[in-house]
N, C-alpha and C positions, 0 to 999 in steps of 0.2 A: 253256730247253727245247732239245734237239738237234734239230737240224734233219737231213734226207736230204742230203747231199753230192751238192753240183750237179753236180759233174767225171764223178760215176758216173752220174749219168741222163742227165745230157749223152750220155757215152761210148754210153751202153744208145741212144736218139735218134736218133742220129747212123746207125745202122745199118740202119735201117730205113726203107722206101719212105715218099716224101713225100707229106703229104697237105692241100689246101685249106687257106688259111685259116679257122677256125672260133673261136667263140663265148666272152668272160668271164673274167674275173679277179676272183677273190674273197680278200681277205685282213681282215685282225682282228685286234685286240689286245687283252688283257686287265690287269686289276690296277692298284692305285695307284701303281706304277712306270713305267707304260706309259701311262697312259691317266689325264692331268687328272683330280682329282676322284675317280678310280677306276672300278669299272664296267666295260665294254666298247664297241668300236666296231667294227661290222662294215659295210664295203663292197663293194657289186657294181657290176663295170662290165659293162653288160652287149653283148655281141659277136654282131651275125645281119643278115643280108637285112634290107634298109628293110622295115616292117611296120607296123600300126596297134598303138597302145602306151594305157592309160588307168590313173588311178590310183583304188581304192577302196578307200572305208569298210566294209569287210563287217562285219554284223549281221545273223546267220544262223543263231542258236543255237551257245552253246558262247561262248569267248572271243573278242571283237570284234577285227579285225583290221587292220592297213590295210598295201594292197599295190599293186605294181606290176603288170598284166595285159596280154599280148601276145597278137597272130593277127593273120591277113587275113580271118576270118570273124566269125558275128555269137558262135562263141565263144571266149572269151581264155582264153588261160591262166597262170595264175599264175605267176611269175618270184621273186619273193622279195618278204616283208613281215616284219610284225612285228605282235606283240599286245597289248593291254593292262596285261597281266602284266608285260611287259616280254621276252619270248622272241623271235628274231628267229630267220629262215633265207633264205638264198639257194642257187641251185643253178647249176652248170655240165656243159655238155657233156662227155661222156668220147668227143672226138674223135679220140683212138688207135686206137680201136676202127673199122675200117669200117662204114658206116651201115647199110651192110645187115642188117648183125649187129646193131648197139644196134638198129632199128627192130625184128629178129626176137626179140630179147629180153622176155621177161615184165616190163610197166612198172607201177607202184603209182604215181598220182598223189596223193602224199602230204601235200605240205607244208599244204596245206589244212587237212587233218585234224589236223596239229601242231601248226598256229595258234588253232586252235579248243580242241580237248583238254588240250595242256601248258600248265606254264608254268618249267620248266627246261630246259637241257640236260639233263643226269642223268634226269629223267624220258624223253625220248627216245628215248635212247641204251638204255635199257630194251626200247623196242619195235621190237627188229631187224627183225619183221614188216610194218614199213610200209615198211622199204628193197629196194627192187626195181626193176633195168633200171639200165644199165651209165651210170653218170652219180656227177656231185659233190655233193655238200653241204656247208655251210658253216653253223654255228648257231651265236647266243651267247645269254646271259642275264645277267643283272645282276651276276654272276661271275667266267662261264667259256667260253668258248669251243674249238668242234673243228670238226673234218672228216671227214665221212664217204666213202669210195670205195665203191665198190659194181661189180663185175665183172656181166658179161653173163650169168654162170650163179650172182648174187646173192650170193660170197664178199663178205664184209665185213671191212674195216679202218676205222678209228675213229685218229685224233691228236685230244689234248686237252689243254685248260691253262688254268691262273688266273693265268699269270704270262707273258706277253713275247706274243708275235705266231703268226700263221700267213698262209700264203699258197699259194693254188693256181688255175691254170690248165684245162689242158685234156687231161693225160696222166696216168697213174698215178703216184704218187710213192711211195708206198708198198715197199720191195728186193723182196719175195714177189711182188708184182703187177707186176714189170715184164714178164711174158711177156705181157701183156695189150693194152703199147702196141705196137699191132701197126702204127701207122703213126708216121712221123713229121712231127711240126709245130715249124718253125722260129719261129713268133711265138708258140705256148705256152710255149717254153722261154725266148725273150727276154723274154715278158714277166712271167715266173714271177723271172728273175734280176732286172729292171730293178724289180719293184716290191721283192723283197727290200733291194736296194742302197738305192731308197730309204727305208724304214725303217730300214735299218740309218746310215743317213748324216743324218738326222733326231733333233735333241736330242729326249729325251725326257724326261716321260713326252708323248703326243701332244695332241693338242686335233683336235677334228672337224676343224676347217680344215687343218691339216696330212692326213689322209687325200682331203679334196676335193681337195685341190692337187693327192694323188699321182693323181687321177682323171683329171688334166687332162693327163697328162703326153704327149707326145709325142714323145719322145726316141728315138725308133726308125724312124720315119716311116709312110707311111698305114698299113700295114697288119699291124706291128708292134708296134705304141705299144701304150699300155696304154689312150689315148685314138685308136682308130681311125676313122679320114676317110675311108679305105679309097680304094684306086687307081680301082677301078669305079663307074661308078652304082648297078650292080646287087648288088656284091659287100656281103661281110663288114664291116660298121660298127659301131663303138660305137653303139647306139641309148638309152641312157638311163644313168645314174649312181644307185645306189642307198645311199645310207649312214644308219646307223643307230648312234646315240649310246644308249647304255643306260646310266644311271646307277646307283650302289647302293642308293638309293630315290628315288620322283618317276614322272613322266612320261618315256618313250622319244623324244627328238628324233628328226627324219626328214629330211635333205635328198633329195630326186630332181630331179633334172635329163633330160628325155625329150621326144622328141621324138612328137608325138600320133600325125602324120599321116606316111606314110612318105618323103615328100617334103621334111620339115621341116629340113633338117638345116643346122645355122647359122643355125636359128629356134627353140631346144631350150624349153621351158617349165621354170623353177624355181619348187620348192617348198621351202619351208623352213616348218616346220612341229610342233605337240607333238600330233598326231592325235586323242587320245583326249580336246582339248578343244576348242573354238570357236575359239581362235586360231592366228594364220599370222604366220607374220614376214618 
């Protein structure tokens, strides 16, 4: 699959006023070339302010689901899961965008309604109508794997594929949308190149532990890495690891590694787990 050439969105980056530290790394692979066994695997690392984090079993009507759920209040919100059928989504920040703006943008809390309703990509990717407010997505299924962009005034791009990887950050990657990264972020583009290099530098096809590994990476330091410790107390941290092994039939494995309490850090809880039955491993 062709990828965006780094050298040009770099170049595009580079121009533009800096901005904060912010939020996630999401990348995938698809196909029996890429991926043990075949199938997909999709991971989020997930990047924000220390926060309370929990993980559930929703059983809600519609397709059961199990996910990861963040806030500082008594309600969380959904960060990325996966469901029965075997569909998975995670989401990131489009922090090029100043927050003034993503905050005034029209938002569709969707993924919900994905994990419940579908059970492909393809069937998603149909309902353009549930993508809304300037932010990433990232979805696979027992297949295929893409990425959705989505601009502040709801223009859509779609990348997708049964065969090799994807990976994204926290700016537009898409050549049409780059008038959109209206700031720049120096750790969304190291760590958009440093998780590339590492799957490209990784014998393949992969195995889940070769994605957890790349979760743990630290190669750029606090606030950089694609596993961030972050410089501050207060600042930008990795808070949880989300990945998700989809086979071409069976049960969806689940590893999450998160931290409950915002304080936790260097206290993170692991789970490893087939969700959709009584055991944990």
């Amino acid at each position: 699959m062709k990828r965006i050439p780094v050298i040009f969105l770099l170049a595009a980056l580079l121009s533009l006023p800096a901005l904060p530290a912010a939020a996630c790394t999401l990348y995938a692979a698809a196909g029996r070339d890429d991926v043990q066994g075949g199938g997909t695997i999709l991971v989020k690392n997930r990047d924000w302010r220390p926060q309370h984090q929990e993980v559930r079993l929703v059983d809600e009507g519609g397709w059961r689901f199990y996910g990861l759920f963040a806030g500082n209040g008594t309600r969380k919100a959904l960060k990325g899961g996966v469901n029965e059928q075997g569909l998975a989504i995670v989401s990131a920040s489009a922090s090029s965008i100043p927050r003034e703006e993503r905050l005034g943008a029209v938002h569709r809390a969707s993924m919900k309604t994905i994990l419940k309703r579908y059970t492909t990509v393809e069937e998603v990717l149909q309902h353009k109508e549930l993508f809304a407010g300037a932010k990433f997505l990232m979805l696979a299924d027992r297949s295929r794997i893409a990425y959705v962009e989505i601009t502040p005034d709801n223009r859509i791009r779609v990348r997708e594929t049964a065969r090799g990887t994807l990976a994204h950050t926290n700016h537009y990657l898409e050549p049409s949308f780059q008038s959109y990264n209206k700031r720049h972020g120096t750790s969304s583009m190291v760590r958009l190149v440093r998780i590339r290099t590492l799957m490209d530098q990784t014998k393949r096809p992969y195995q889940m532990a070769d994605f957890i590994r790349f979760s743990e990476d630290r190669h750029a330091g606090p606030d950089n890495s694609i596993w961030r410790s972050g410089s501050t107390r207060e600042g930008t941290q990795t808070l949880a690891v989300l990945a998700i092994r989809i086979p071409p039939a069976g049960l969806p494995e689940v590893y999450i590694k998160y931290r409950a309490n915002p304080d936790d850090q260097d206290r993170e809880q692991v789970i490893q787990t087939f969700p959709f039955t009584s055991g944990e491993k």
